[in-house]
N, C-alpha and C positions, 0 to 999 in steps of 0.2 A: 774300766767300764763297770766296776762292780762297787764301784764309791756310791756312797748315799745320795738321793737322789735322781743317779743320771737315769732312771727309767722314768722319771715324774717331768722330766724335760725333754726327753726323747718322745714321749706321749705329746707335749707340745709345740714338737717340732714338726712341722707340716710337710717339708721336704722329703725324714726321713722318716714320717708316717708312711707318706704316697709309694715311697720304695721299698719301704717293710712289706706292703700290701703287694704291691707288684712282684718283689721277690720272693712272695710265698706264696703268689697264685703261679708262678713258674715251677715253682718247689712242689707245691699239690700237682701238679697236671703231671710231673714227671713220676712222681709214686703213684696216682693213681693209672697211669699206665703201664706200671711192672702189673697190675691184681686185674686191670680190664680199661676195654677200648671197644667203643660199639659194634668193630667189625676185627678180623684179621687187617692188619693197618696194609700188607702188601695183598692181598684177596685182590684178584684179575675177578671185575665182572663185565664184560664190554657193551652186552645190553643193555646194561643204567651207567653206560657212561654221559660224564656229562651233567646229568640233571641238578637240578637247583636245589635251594633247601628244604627239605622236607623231615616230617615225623621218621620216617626212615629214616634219611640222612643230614641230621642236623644243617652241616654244612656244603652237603651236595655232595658229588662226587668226581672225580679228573675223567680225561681223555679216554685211561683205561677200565675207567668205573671203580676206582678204588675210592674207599672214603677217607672225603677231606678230614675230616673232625678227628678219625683215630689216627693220620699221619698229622697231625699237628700235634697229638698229643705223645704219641712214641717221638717225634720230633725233638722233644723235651729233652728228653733223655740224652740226646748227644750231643747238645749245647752246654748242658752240666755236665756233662762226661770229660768235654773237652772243657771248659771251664775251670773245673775244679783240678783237673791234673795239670794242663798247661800250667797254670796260674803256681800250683803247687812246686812247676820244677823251676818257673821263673824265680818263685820267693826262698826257699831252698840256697839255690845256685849262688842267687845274686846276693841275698842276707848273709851267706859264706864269702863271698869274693869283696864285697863292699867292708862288713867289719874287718877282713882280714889288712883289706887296702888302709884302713882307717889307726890300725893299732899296729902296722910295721913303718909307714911311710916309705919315704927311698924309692928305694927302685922296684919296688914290692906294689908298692899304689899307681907308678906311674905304670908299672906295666898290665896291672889292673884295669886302667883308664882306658891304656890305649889298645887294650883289648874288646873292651867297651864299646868304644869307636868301631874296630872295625866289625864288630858286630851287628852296629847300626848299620854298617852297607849294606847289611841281607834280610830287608825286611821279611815277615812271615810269606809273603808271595813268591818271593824270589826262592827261601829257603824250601818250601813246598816243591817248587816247580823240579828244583834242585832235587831231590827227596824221593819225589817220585818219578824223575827219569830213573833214576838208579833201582829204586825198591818198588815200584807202582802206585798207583793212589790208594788212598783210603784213611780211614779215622785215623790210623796209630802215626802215620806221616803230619795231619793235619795238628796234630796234638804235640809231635813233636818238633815241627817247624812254630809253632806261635810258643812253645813254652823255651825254645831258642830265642826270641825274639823277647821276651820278657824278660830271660835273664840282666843283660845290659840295664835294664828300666827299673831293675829292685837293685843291682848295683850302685848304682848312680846314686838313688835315692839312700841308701844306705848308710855308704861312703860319705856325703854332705851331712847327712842328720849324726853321726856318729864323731864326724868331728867336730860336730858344734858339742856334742858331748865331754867330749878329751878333753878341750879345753874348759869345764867348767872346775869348779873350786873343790868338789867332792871329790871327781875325778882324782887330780891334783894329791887329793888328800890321800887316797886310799896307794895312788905311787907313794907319794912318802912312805907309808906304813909297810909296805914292801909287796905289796898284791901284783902280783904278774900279767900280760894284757890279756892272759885268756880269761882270768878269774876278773878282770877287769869289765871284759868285753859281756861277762856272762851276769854279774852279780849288778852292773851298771848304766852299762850302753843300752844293749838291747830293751831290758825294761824302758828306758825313756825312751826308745825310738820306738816302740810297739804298734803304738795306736795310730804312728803316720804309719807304720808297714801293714796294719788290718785296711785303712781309707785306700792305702795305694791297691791291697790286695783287690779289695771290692770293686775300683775302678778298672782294672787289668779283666777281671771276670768279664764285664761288658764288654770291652774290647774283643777277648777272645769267644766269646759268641759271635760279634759280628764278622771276626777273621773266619770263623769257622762255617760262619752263612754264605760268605764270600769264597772260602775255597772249594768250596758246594758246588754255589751255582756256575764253580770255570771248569767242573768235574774231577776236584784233587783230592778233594774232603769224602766223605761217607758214598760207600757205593751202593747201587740198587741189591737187594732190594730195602734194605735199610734206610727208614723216613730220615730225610732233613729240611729243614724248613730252606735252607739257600740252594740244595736240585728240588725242590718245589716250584720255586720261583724261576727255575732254569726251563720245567716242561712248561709252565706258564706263559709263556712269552710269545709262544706257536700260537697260542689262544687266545692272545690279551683281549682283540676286539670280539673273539667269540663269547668267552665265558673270564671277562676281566675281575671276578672276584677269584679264582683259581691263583691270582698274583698276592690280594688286597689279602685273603687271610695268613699264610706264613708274614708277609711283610709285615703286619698288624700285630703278630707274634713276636717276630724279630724288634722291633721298635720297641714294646713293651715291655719285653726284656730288658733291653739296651738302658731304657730312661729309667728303671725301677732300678737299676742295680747302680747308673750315676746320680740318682737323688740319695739312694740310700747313701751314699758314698762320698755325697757330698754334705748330706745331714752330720755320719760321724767327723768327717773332720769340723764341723762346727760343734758337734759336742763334747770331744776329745780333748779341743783346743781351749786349753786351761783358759786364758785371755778371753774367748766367744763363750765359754763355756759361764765363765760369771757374768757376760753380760745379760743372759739366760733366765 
């Protein structure tokens, strides 16, 4: 990413402009709500529950009279929270289990796989649900069922890209000379798989936001009084035909997120990708 040029093409890249732009109005709204947020975001007022947008309150306020605008924006905050750590223990885990699988082969990779696999049978729903019968709900569960769920998905990806590696002619070269597969794996592999494990990273980010909206709004993810856009959309629903924007902003939120972090994500694999990259 740091070769000449690729900022003068990434500027002309429209996909992962719209994503840069959307991933850093998600990134602002979450710092600017560590320093300030129009109201206390959990603040009970029951007398201006309800009401619409206003100079007071931007974007109105719920059923309890709490303001919508500063729970959308602490809101922020636990989609990168979870985000950034799920995604961390996915890429971690799985960039360990996949080169490992990649540079012993045998019985080493296939049990790697079929680990894999059965990990696939426990989607982040399942693993949650799992999680918090035993420990309760709450963020540290929800973070820790989706970044189990990730593992498998940077293995996979790892394990394929690394042995397309092995076998090239470098590779090749540097066995002859006597380099061992860790110094192999560290000095060769990884640098050429990099830039698919940042696209996969940034992809996984959105997913785990929406996992994290979703285990929200089923009550497994973030408890009150702590804002989340997906129990936003949970009290919502009591009110749709009352007060149907109470749904329309965290979803508005959720979705923006979501599309900004796969344009970004789908921009770098076009700029990364040496072959799209010249045709640029």
């Amino acid at each position: 990413m740091a070769e000449p040029g690729f900022w003068r093409r990434a500027l002309r890249h429209k996909s992962f402009v719209a994503g840069a732009l959307l991933t850093a109005l998600l990134a602002g709204m979450a710092l600017l709500s560590l320093v300030w947020t129009p109201y206390p975001p959990a603040e009970i007022d029951i007398p201006a529950k309800l009401q619409p947008p206003s100079l007071a309150h931007w974007l109105g306020t719920d059923s309890l009279g709490r303001d919508i605008a500063s729970q959308i924006l602490v809101g922020s905050q636990n989609s990168i929270v979870v985000g950034v750590i799920a995604v961390g223990i996915g890429l971690v885990a799985g960039v360990l289990l996949g080169c490992l699988a990649a540079a012993r082969k045998g019985w080493v990779e296939e049990l790697v796989m079929r680990g894999s696999d059965f990990a696939f049978a426990f989607p982040a729903l399942l693993t949650a649900i799992m999680l918090t019968a035993i420990y309760g709900p709450g963020l540290v569960m929800s973070i820790v069922a989706i970044g189990i769920f990730n593992v498998p998905v940077f293995a996979r990806i790892t394990r394929a890209s690394a042995n397309a590696v092995w076998a090239r002619e470098f590779v090749l070269a540097a066995r002859a000379a006597g380099k061992g597969p860790l110094r192999i794996t560290l000095d060769h592999v990884l640098p050429n798989i990099a830039s698919m494990l940042v696209v996969q990273a940034t992809i996984s980010f959105a997913t785990a936001i929406l996992a994290e909206a979703a285990l929200s709004y089923l009550g497994l993810g973030t408890q009150p009084p702590q804002p989340s856009w997906g129990r936003m959309l949970n009290e919502a629903q009591a009110l749709v035909f009352q007060a149907p924007m109470l749904a329309v902003y965290p979803g508005v939120a959720i979705v923006l997120s979501v599309l900004g972090l796969n344009l970004m994500g789908d921009g770098l694999r076009d700029l990364l990708d040496p072959k799209l990259a010249r045709q640029r």
